[in-house]
C-alpha positions in Angstrom: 2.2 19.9 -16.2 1.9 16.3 -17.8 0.8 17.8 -21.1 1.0 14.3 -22.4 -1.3 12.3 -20.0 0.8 9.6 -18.4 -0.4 10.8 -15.1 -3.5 10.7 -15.7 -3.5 7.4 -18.0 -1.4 5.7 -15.1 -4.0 6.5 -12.3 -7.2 5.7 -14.6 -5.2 2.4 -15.4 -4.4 1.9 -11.3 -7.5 2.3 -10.7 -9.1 0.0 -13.8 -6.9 -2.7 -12.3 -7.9 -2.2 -8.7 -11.7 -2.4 -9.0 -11.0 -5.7 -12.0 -9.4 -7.4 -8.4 -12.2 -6.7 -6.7 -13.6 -9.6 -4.9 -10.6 -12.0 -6.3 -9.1 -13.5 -3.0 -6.5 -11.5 -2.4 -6.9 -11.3 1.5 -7.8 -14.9 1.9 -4.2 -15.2 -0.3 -2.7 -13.6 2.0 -4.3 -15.3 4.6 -3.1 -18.6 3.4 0.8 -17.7 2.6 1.3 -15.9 6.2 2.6 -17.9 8.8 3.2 -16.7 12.8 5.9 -14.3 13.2 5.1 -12.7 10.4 3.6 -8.8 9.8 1.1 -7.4 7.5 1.0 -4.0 6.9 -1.9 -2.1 5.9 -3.5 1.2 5.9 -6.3 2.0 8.5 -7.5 0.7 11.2 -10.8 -0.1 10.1 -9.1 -2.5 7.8 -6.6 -4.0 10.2 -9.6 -4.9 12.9 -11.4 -7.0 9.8 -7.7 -8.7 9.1 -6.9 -9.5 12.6 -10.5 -11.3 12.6 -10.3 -13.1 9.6 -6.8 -14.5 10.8 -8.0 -15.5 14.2 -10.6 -17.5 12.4 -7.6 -19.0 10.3 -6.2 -20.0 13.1 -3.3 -17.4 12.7 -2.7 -15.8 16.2 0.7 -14.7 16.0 0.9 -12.4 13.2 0.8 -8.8 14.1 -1.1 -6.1 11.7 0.7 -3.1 11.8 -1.2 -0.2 10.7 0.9 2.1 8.2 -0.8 5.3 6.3 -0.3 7.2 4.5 2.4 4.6 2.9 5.9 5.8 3.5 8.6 3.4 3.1 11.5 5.5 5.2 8.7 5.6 7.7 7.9 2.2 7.8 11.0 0.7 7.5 12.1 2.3 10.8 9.2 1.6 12.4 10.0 -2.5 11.6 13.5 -2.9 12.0 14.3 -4.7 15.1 10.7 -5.4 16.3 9.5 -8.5 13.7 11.7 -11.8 12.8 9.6 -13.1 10.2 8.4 -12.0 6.7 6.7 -8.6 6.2 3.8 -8.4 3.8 2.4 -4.7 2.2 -1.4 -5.4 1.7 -3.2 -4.5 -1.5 -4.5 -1.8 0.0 -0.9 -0.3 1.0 0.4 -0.7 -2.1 -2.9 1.1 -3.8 -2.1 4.0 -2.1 1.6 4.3 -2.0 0.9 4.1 -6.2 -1.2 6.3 -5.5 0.9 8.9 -3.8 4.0 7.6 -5.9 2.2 9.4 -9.2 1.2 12.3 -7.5 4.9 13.0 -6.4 5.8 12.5 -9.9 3.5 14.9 -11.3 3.9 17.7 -8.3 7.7 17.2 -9.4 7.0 17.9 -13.1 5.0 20.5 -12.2 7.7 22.3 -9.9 10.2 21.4 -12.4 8.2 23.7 -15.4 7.4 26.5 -13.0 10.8 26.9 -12.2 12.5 26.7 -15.6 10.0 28.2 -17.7 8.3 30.7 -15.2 4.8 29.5 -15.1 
């Protein structure tokens, strides 16, 4: 019920931004900045195989990939505590789809919010 388009204008824009960073180095970024002891979260599998390769070929052995989807930050945050000492890191492609899921909560509440009050 976002009559006015932010919804919409937010997730075209996401996604505008997403495929402008296509091919920019943000993996080998994050490659470079992650030391051992540290985590990096991401989304699938798939994805966390292709990580793990590219930092054994870095040299980095001791980070762990820990695979997290759909992104939920209660979720994850449990799943962490206790288990890592060093720094955690949310991959791009974690924090694509928890802004993803972020707007559609936000318009699912609006939505809920007009069919309540005005009896849609």
């Amino acid at each position: 019920m976002d009559s006015f388009g932010y919804s919409g204008a937010m997730t075209v824009g996401l996604h505008v931004y997403e495929q402008s960073n296509r091919q920019s180095g943000r993996t080998a970024r994050l490659i470079e900045q992650i030391k051992d002891g540290d985590v990096i979260v991401v989304t699938t599998a798939q994805y966390a195989a292709l990580l793990k390769t590219r930092l054994h070929e870095a040299g980095k052995k001791k980070v762990s990939v820990v695979v997290d989807g759909p992104p939920d930050l209660e979720r994850l945050h449990s799943r962490l505590s206790g288990k890592y000492g060093g720094k955690v890191l949310l991959d791009h492609t974690w924090m694509l789809e928890y802004f993803e899921k972020s707007l559609e909560r936000a318009e699912k509440d609006l939505q809920d919010f007009y069919i309540f009050w005005n009896k849609v």
